[in-house]
C-alpha positions as CSV (number, residue, x, y, z in Angstrom):
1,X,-29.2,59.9,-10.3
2,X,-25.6,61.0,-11.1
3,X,-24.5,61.1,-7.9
4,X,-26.0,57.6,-7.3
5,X,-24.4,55.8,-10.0
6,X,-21.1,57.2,-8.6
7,X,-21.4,55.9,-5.1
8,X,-22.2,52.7,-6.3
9,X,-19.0,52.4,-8.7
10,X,-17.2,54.1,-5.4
11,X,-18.5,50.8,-3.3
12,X,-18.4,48.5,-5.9
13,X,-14.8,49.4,-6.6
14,X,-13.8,49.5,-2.8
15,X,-15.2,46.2,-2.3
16,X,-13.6,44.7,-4.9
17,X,-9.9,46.1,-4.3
18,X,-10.9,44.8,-0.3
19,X,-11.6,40.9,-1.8
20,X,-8.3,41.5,-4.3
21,X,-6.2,42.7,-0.9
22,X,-8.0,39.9,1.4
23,X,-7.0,37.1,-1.3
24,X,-3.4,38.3,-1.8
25,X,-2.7,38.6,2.1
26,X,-3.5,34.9,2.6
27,X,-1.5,33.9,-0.8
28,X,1.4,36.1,1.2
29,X,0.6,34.2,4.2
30,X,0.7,31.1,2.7
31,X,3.9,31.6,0.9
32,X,5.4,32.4,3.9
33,X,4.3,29.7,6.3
34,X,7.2,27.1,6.8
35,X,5.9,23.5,6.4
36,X,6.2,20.7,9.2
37,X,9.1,18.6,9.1
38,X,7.9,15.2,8.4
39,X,10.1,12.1,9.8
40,X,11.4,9.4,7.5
41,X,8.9,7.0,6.8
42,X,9.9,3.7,8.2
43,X,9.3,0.4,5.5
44,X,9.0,-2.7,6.2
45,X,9.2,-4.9,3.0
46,X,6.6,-6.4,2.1
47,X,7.8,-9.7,1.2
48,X,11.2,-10.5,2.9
49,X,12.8,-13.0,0.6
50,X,12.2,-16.2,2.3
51,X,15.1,-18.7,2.4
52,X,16.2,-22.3,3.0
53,X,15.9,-23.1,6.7
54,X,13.2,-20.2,7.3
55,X,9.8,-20.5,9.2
56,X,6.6,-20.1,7.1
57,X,3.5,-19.3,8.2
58,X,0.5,-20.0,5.6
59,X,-2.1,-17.2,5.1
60,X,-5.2,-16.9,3.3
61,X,-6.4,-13.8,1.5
62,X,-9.7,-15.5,1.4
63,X,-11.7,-15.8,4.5
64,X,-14.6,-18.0,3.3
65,X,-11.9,-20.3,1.9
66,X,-9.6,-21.6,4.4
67,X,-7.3,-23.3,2.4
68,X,-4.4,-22.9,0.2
69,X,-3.6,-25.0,-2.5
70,X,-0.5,-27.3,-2.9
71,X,2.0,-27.6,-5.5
72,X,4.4,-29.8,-7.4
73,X,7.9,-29.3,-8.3
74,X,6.9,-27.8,-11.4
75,X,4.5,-25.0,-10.2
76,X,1.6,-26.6,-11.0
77,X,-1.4,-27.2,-8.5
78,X,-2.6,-30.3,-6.8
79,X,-5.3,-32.0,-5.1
80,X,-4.3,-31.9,-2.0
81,X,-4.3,-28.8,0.3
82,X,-3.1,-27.3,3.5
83,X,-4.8,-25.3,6.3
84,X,-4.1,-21.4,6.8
85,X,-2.3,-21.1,10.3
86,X,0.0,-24.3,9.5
87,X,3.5,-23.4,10.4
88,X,6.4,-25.1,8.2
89,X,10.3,-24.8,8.0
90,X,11.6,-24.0,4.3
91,X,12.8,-27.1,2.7
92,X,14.1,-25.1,-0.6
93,X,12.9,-22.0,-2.4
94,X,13.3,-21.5,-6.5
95,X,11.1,-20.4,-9.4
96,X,8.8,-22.7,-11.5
97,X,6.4,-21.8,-14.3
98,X,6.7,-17.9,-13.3
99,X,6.0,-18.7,-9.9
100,X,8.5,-18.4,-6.5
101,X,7.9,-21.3,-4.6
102,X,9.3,-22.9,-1.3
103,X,9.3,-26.5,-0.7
104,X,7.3,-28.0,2.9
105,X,8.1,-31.4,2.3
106,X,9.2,-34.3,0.5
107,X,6.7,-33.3,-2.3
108,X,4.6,-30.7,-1.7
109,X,5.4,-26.7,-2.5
110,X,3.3,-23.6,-2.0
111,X,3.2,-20.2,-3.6
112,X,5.6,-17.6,-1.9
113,X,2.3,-15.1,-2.3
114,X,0.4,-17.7,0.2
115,X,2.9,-17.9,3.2
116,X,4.9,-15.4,5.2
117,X,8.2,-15.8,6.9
118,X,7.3,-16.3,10.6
């Protein structure tokens, strides 16, 4: 029974210094593995400032709704809208009621977030 209880603590204690060595060789391997070099990310921005004299391009976030609505001078929407896909050249860009907007035509603006320069 003695002798039992000994070879169990023998291969209990053997198997657990084994695990212990196993987990500190791969730590060790780890440690010493030299990472990839990664190449610098190229960034596009996301929304190049868009000037006076710039082609637009209108987008739509919304698929069902293929529209985007128009603005006045003062930032503030309309009745009238224009088509996704319609291509426009910037009349004049500036900043009404909190919003950037860029001018199509004599009076009619749209968001900066709804067009992209082309």
């Amino acid at each position: 029974m003695l002798v039992s209880k000994n070879l169990v603590k023998v291969v209990s204690i053997a198997v657990a210094s084994m695990s212990l060595m196993g987990v500190g060789a791969s730590v060790s391997q780890a440690a010493s593995f030299p990472a990839p070099k990664l190449g610098v990310a190229e960034t596009m921005p996301t929304d190049p400032a868009i000037k006076k004299g710039d082609k637009i391009f209108v987008t739509v976030k919304d698929t069902k709704n293929q529209k985007v609505n128009v603005l006045d001078a003062q930032g503030h929407k309309t009745s009238q809208k224009v088509s996704m896909g319609s291509t426009y050249t910037a009349k004049d860009v500036k900043k009404a009621a909190g919003k950037k907007i860029v001018k199509i035509n004599k009076s009619q603006w749209l968001n900066t977030k709804d067009v992209v320069k082309d």
